[in-house]
C-alpha positions in Angstrom: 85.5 122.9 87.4 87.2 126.7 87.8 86.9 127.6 83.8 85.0 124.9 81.5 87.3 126.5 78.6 90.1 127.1 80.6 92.5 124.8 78.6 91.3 126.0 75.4 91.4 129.5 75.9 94.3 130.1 77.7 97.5 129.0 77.2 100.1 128.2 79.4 102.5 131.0 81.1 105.3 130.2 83.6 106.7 132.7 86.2 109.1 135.2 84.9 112.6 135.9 85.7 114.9 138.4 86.1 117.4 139.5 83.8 120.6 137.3 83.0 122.8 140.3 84.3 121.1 141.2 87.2 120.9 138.2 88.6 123.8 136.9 88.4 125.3 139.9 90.4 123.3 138.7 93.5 121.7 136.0 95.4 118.3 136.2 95.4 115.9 134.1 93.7 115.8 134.5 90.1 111.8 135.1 89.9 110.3 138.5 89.4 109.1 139.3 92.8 105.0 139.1 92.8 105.0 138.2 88.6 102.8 135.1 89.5 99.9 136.7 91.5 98.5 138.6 88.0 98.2 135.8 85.5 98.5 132.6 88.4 93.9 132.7 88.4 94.1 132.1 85.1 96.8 129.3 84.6 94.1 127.3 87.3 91.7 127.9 85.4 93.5 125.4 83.2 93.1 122.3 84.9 90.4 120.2 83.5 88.9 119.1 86.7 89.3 115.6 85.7 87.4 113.0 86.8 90.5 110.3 87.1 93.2 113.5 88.4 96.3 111.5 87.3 98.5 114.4 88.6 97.3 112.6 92.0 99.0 109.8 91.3 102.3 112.1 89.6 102.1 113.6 93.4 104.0 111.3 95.9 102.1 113.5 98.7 98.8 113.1 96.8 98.3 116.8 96.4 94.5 117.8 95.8 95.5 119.6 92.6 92.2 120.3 90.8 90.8 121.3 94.2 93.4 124.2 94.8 93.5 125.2 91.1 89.5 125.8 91.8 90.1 128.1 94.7 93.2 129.3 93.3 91.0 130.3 90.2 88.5 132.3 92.0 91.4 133.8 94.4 89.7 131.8 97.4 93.1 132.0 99.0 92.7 130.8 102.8 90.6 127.9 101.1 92.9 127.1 98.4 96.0 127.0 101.2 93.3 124.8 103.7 93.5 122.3 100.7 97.6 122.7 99.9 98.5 121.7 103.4 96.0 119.1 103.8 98.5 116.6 102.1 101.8 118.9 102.2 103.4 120.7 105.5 105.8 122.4 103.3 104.4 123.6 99.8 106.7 126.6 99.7 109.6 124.2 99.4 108.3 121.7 96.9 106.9 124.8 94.7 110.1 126.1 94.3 112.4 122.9 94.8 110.3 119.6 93.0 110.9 118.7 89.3 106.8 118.3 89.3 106.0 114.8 88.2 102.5 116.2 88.9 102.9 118.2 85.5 104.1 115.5 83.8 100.9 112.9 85.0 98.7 115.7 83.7 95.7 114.8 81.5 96.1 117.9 79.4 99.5 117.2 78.9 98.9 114.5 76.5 98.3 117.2 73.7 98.8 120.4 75.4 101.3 122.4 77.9 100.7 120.8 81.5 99.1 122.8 84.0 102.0 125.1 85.8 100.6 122.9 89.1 104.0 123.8 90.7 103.5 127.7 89.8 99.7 127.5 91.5 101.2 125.9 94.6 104.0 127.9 95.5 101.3 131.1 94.3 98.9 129.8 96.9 101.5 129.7 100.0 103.1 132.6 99.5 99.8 134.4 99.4 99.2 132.4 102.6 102.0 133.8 104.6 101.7 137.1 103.3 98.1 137.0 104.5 99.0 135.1 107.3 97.0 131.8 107.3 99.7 130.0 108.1 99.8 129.9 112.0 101.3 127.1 114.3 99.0 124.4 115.0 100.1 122.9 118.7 98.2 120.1 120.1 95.1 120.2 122.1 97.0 117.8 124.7 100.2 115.8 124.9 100.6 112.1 124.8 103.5 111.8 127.6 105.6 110.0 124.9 108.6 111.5 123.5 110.6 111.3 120.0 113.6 112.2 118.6 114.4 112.9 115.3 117.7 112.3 113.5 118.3 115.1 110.6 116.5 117.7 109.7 115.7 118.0 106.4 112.5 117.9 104.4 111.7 114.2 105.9 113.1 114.7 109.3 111.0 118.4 109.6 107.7 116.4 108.1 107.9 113.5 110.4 108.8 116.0 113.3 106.2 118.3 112.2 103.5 115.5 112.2 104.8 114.0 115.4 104.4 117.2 117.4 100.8 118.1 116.0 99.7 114.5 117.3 101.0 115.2 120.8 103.9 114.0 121.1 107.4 115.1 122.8 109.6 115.7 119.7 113.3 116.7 119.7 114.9 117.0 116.3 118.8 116.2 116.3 120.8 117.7 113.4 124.8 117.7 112.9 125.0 120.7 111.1 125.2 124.4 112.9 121.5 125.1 111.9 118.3 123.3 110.6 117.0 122.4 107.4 119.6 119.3 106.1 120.5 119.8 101.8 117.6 122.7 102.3 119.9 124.6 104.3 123.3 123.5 102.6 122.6 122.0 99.5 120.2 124.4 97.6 122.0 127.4 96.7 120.0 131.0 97.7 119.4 131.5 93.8 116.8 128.8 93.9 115.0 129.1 97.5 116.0 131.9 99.9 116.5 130.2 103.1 113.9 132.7 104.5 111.2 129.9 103.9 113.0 127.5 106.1 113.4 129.7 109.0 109.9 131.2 108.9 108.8 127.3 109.1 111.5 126.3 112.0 109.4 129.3 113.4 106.4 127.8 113.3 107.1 124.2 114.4 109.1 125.6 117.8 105.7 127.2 118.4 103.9 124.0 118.3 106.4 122.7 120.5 109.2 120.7 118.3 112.8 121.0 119.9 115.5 121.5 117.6 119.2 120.5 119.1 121.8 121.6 116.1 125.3 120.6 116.0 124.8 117.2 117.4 125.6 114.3 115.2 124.2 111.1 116.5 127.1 107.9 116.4 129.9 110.3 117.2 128.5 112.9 119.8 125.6 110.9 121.3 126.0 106.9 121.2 122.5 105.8 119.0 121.8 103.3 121.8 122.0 105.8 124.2 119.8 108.1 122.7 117.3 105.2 121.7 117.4 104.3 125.4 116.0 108.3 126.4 113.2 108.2 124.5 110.3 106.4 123.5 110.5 106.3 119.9 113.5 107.6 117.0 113.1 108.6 113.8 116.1 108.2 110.8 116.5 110.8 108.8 119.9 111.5 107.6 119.6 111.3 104.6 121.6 109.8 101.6 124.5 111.9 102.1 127.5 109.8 100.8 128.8 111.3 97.4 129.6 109.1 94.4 133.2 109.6 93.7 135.2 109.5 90.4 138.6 107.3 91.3 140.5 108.1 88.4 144.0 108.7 88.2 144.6 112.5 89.5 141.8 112.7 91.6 144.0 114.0 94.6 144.7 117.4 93.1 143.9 120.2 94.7 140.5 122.0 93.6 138.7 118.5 92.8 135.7 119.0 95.4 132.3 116.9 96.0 129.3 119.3 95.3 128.3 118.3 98.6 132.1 120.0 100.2 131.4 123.1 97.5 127.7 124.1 97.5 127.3 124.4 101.0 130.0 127.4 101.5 128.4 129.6 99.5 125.3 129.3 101.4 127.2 129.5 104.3 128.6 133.1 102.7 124.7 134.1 102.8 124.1 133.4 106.2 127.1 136.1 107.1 130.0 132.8 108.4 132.3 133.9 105.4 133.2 137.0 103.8 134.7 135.2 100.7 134.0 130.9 101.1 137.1 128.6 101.6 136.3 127.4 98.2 135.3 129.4 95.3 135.2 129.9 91.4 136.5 133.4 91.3 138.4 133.5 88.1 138.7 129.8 87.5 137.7 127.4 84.8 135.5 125.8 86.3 134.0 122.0 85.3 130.7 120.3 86.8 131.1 117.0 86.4 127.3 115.4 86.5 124.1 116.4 84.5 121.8 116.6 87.3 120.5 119.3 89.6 122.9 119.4 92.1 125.3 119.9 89.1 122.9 122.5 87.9 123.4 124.1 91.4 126.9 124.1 90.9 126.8 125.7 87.8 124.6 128.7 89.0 127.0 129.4 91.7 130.0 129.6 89.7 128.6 132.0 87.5 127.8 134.5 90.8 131.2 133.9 92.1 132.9 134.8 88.8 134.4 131.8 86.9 136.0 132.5 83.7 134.2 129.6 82.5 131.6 126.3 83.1 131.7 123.2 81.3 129.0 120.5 83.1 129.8 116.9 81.8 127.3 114.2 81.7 127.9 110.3 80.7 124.6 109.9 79.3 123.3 111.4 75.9 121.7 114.7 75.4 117.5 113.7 76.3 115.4 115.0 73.8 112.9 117.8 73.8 109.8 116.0 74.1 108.8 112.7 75.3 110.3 109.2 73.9 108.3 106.7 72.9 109.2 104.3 75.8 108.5 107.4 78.1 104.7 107.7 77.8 102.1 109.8 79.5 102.2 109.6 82.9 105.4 108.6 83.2 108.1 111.0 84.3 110.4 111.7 81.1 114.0 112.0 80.9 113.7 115.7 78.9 116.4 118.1 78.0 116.0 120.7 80.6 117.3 124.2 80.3 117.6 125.6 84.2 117.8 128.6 85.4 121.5 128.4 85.6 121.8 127.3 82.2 120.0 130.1 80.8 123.2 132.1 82.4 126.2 131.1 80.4 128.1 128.0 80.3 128.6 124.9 78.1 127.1 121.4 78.4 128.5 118.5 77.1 127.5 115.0 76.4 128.1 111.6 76.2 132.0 112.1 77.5 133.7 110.4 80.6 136.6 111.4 82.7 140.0 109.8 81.8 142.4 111.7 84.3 143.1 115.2 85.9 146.5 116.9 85.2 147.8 119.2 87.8 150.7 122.1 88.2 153.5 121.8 90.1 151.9 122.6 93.1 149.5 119.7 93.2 146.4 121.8 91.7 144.0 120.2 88.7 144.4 122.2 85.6 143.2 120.0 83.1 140.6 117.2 82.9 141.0 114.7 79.8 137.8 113.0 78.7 136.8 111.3 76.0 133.8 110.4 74.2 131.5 107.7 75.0 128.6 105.5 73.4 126.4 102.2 74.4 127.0 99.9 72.1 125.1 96.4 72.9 123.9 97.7 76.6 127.3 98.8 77.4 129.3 101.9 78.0 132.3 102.0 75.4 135.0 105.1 74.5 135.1 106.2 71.2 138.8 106.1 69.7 140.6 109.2 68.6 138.2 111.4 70.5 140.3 112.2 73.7 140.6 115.8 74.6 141.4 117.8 77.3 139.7 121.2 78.7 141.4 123.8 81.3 139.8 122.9 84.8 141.1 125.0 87.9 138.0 123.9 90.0 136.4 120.3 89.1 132.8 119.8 91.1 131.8 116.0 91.3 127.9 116.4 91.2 127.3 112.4 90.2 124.5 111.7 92.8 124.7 110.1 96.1 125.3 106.4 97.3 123.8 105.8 100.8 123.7 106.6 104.2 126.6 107.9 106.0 128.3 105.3 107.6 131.4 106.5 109.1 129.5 108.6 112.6 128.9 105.0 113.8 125.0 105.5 113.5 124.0 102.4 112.2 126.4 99.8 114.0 125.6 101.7 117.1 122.1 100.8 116.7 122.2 97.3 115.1 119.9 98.2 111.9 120.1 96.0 108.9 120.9 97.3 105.4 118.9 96.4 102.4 120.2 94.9 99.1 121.2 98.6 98.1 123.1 99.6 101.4 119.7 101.5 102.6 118.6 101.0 105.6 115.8 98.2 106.0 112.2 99.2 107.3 108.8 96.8 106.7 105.6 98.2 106.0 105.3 100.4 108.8 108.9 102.6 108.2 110.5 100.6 111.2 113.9 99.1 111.2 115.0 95.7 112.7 115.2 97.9 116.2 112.2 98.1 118.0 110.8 101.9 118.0 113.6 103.0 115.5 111.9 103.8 112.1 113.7 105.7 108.8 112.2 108.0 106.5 113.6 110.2 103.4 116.9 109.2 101.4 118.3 107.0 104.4 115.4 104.2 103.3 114.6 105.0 100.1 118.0 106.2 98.9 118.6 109.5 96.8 115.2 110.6 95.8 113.6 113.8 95.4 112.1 116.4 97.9 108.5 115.4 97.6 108.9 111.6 98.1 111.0 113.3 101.2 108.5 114.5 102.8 105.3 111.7 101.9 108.0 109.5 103.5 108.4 111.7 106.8 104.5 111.9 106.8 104.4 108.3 106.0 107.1 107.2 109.0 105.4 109.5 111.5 101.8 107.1 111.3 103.9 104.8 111.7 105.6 106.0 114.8 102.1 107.5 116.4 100.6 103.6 115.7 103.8 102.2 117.7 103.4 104.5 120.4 99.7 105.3 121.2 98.4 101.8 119.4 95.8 103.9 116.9 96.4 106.6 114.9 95.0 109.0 112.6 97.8 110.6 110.4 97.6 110.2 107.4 100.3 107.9 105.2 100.4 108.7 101.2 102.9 106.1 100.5 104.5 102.7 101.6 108.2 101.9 101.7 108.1 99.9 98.6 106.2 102.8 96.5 108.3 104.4 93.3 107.6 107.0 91.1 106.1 106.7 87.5 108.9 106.0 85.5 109.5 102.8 83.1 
C-alpha cells in the first residue's frame, strides 16, 4: 500500500481546465496542459490497496488499479506504465474517453470521493510517451496465418493490435478516409486530440499491422471474397446505425444525426474543410438526447458560434448522488455536468418531440415539445404543457440501434443476428461462419469504449485459439458479460 493514510489525509483533486473563454475559441483539449503531473502522486496515494479491489471488477479490461496507483505514488513511471498496458493497449484513450465505472466500484467511494483512477491512468501514459516507454512490440516470428480486420476503432485496433503481437498477418479494413472508427469521427478534438490515435497507428504499423482505409467491406469488397483471402476475419464495425425521431417535420432542412454532424468538424481539424458543410454559426441550435454524444454536440456548437443550445432528454433530471436502487458498485445514473456543459447552454428534462416547423424554404425553425412523465411504467404527455423553442439546427444524439446493414456485410457473409439485431457469436466471439468472429458494438451493441476494447482483446484469443489451436492472450470478458448496473 503507496500511503497507509492516503485516503484520510488527502482529499480528492481532479485535473484542471482551462478557462470558459479560452477554450471555447479553439480546439484543444480543455485540460491545463501538464496540471496533473504535480498533485497526480498524491491522488494514488489514495487508493486503499484493498484486499477485494472491486474497481477490478468496475474495469471491463480488469485494470491493475492499486498496482499502478503504487508506482504511480512513488513516480515509478516505466513500472507503473509496464502495469497499465498489461491489461489495456490503449490507456490514453480510455483516460480521457471512459465514464470510469472503475471509480464508481471503488471501496472508498462508499463514504468518500473515489480515487481519480481515470486521472492516474491517463497521468501514467502520457508520462510514458513523453519518456518514451512506449515502443512497438513486433513479434519474435510469424505464424504464416493471416487476418483481416473490419473497422477500426477501439475494438478493431485492440483485436488488430493483439493479433499482430502474436504473429500473425493482420490487415485492418476501414471505410472511412483514415483510421480510428467514432475515435477519429465521433469524439470531437475538445475531448481527445486525435494526436493519440496517430502516434498509436504509428506504433502498430511498426509491429507490422496493415491498415487499408477507404474500403468498406459488402459494397467495395464482397465479405465472401474477402473471407475466402484470408485465414481468419474479425467484425468490427461497430453499432453505427442512428436512432431516428420519425415525427412529423423530420425532413426539414438542418435536422441532422450527430453521427452526419460531429464528424465534420473533426474533419475541419484535420485541414479537409475550411468552414464544415454543416455548422452552428449563428443558429439556435437544439441537441436532442442527454447522453455523451449529445454532450459532444453541445461542445461543438458552442466553438462554432451558436446563438444558442438547448439539449433535450426524455428521461428525468438524475440526481446528484447515488439512488437507493443504484448501490455501491453499481454504475449510477448521476447528473453529470461535462465539460461542454460548464460552457453555456440549457438542459431540459423530461420533454419529448411533437413536430419540427420549418420556413418557406423547407428549413426547421421551431421544435414543439411537450412535457412528459411515467405514470404506472409508462411514458405519458402532460396536458397544457406544449411549447415551442427556435431551432435552426436540430442534432439527433438518441444512441445507436445496430450494425449497419445496408453495405451488404452481413448477407454477404451469411451471419445470424441475435434477438436484438446484433450479430451472434458463442463463447469464443465467433459467428455462425467458420473463422469470422465480432467484437465491439457490432456483438455487443452500443456500449462504451472500455468494453470496446476487452471485447477486441477478448475476440482476438479467440481468433489466435482458431488458428494456431493454443493460445496465450489473454481474454478479460465473455460475450455474455455486462456491466454493474441493476
Amino acid at each position: 500500500m503507496a500511503d497507509p493514510k492516503g485516503f484520510l489525509t488527502t482529499g480528492r483533486e481532479g485535473a484542471k481546465t482551462r478557462p470558459v473563454a479560452e477554450r471555447v475559441k479553439d480546439w484543444n483539449e480543455v485540460y491545463v496542459p501538464g496540471s496533473l503531473l504535480p498533485i497526480i502522486s498524491k491522488q494514488a496515494g489514495r487508493c486503499m490497496d484493498c484486499g477485494i479491489p472491486f474497481c477490478h471488477n468496475g474495469c471491463p479490461l480488469g485494470n491493475l488499479i492499486p498496482e499502478w496507483n503504487d508506482y504511480a505514488y512513488r513516480e515509478d513511471w516505466s513500472a507503473a506504465s509496464e502495469r497499465l498496458h498489461a491489461t489495456n493497449n490503449f490507456p490514453e484513450f480510455t483516460g480521457r474517453l471512459c465514464p470510469a465505472p472503475c471509480e464508481a466500484a471503488c471501496v472508498l467511494g462508499i463514504n468518500q470521493p473515489a480515487v481519480t483512477i481515470k486521472n492516474v491512468e491517463v497521468s501514467i501514459i502520457d508520462k510514458a510517451w513523453d519518456s518514451g516507454d512506449v515502443t512497438p512490440q513486433p513479434p519474435e516470428r510469424l505464424s504464416g496465418k493471416t487476418v483481416a480486420v473490419i473497422g477500426s476503432g477501439p475494438a478493431g485496433l485492440a483485436a488488430a493490435q493483439q493479433l499482430t503481437r502474436a504473429g500473425h498477418t493482420v490487415a485492418v479494413y476501414e471505410r472511412a478516409d483514415r483510421i480510428g472508427g467514432l475515435l477519429r469521427y465521433g469524439i470531437p478534438e475538445f475531448k481527445m486530440e486525435k494526436v493519440h490515435i496517430n502516434r498509436r497507428i504509428e506504433q502498430m504499423r511498426a509491429e507490422g499491422t496493415k491498415f487499408r482505409t477507404e474500403i468498406e467491406i459488402g459494397r467495395d469488397i464482397d465479405a465472401a471474397k474477402l473471407r475466402q483471402r484470408y485465414d481468419a476475419v474479425v467484425i468490427a464495425a461497430g453499432a453505427t446505425v442512428s436512432r431516428d425521431l420519425p415525427v412529423p417535420g423530420r425532413e426539414l432542412k438542418g435536422i441532422h444525426f450527430a453521427m452526419e454532424y460531429l464528424p465534420l468538424a473533426n474533419k475541419v481539424q484535420e485541414g479537409d474543410f475550411v468552414q464544415p458543410p454543416i455548422t452552428a454559426e449563428g443558429k439556435h441550435v437544439v441537441v436532442i438526447g442527454g447522453g455523451d454524444t449529445g454532450a459532444d454536440c453541445v461542445g461543438t456548437a458552442h466553438r462554432q458560434g451558436a446563438l444558442s443550445v438547448t439539449q433535450l432528454e426524455i428521461m428525468p433530471r438524475p440526481g446528484e448522488e447515488r439512488n437507493a436502487n443504484q448501490p455501491w458498485p453499481t454504475f449510477p445514473m448521476l447528473y453529470k455536468v461535462t465539460s461542454a456543459h460548464e460552457e453555456g447552454g440549457e438542459r431540459i428534462y423530461s420533454v419529448s418531440t411533437t413536430h419540427f416547423e420549418g420556413d418557406e424554404d423547407g428549413n426547421v425553425q421551431f421544435l414543439h415539445l411537450v412535457e412528459v412523465e411515467f405514470k404506472d411504467g409508462k411514458l405519458e404527455q402532460k396536458p397544457g404543457t406544449e411549447r415551442k423553442i427556435p431551432a435552426q439546427l436540430v442534432t439527433l444524439a438518441m444512441g445507436f440501434t445496430g450494425t449497419d446493414r445496408s453495405n451488404g456485410l452481413v448477407e454477404q457473409f451469411g451471419l445470424e443476428l441475435d434477438e436484438r439485431g446484433n450479430i451472434a457469436r458463442d463463447e469464443n466471439f465467433a459467428t455462425n461462419v467458420d473463422g469470422v468472429f465480432v467484437a465491439g458494438d457490432a456483438g455487443r451493441g452500443q456500449s462504451l469504449i472500455v468494453w470496446a476494447i476487452a471485447e477486441g482483446r477478448s475476440a482476438a484469443r479467440g481468433v489466435d485459439r482458431y488458428l494456431t489451436g493454443v493460445s496465450e492472450l489473454p481474454a478479460p470478458i465473455r460475450p455474455t458479460d455486462r456491466a454493474l448496473t441493476v
